[in-house]
C-alpha positions in Angstrom: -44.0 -0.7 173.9 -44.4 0.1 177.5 -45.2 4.1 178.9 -42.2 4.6 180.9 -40.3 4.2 177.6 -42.1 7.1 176.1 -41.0 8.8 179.6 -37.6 8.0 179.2 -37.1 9.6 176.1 -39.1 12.9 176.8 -36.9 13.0 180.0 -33.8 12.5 177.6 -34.9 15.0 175.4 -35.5 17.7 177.8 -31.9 17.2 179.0 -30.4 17.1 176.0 -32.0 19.9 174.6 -30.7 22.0 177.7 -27.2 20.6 177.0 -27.3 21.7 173.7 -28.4 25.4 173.8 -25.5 25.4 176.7 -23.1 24.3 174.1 -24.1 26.3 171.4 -24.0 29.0 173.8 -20.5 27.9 174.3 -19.3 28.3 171.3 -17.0 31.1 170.0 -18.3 33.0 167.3 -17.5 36.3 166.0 -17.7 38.5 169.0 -16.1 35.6 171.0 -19.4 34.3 172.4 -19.5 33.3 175.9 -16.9 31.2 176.0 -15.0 33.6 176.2 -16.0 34.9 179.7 -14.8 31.0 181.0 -11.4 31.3 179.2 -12.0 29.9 176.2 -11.5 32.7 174.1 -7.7 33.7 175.4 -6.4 31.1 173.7 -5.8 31.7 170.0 -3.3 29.5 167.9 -2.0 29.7 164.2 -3.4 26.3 163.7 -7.0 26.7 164.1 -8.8 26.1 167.0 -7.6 24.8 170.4 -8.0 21.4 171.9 -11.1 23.0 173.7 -13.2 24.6 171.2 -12.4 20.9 169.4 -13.8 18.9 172.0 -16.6 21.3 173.0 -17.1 20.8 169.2 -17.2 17.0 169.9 -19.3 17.1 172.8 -21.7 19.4 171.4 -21.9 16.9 168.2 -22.6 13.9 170.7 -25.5 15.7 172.5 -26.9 16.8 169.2 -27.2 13.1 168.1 -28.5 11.9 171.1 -30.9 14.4 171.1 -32.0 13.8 167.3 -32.1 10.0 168.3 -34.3 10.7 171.2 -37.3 12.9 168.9 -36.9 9.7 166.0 -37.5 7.3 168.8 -40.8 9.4 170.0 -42.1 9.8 166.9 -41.6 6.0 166.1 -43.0 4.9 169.7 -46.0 7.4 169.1 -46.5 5.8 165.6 -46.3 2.6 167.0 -49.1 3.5 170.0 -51.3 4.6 167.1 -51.0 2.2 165.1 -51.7 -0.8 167.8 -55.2 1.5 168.7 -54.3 1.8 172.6 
């Protein structure tokens, strides 16, 4: 496989991984997190959560596969470099 696809996916997985820790940063947890200096902690239903903590929940769930996706294709590109002995 060609170098700039080993690029692309370290370039992936940098962004992703900032995404992420901005989401889980997100996130409401006990003391209302920091979500709740954006809004998202004013909000509080009977049923559950709102429609935004559900699709930061969503969103956060999306990154977090694409970033997993992005370290499995790595590790199978750098298995695959070794492996040909360039």
């Amino acid at each position: 496989m060609p170098i700039w696809f080993a690029y692309t996916l370290i370039v992936l997985l940098v962004i992703t991984s900032v995404l992420l820790t901005l989401l889980i940063l997100l996130h409401r947890g006990k003391g209302g997190g920091l979500s709740s200096m954006f809004g998202g902690g004013v909000s509080s239903s009977l049923a559950g959560s709102s429609v935004a903590e559900k699709n930061l929940d969503r969103y956060t769930v999306l990154v977090g596969v694409v970033w997993f996706a992005a370290i499995v294709g790595l590790g199978l590109w750098l298995r695959l470099q070794m492996n040909s002995g360039a």
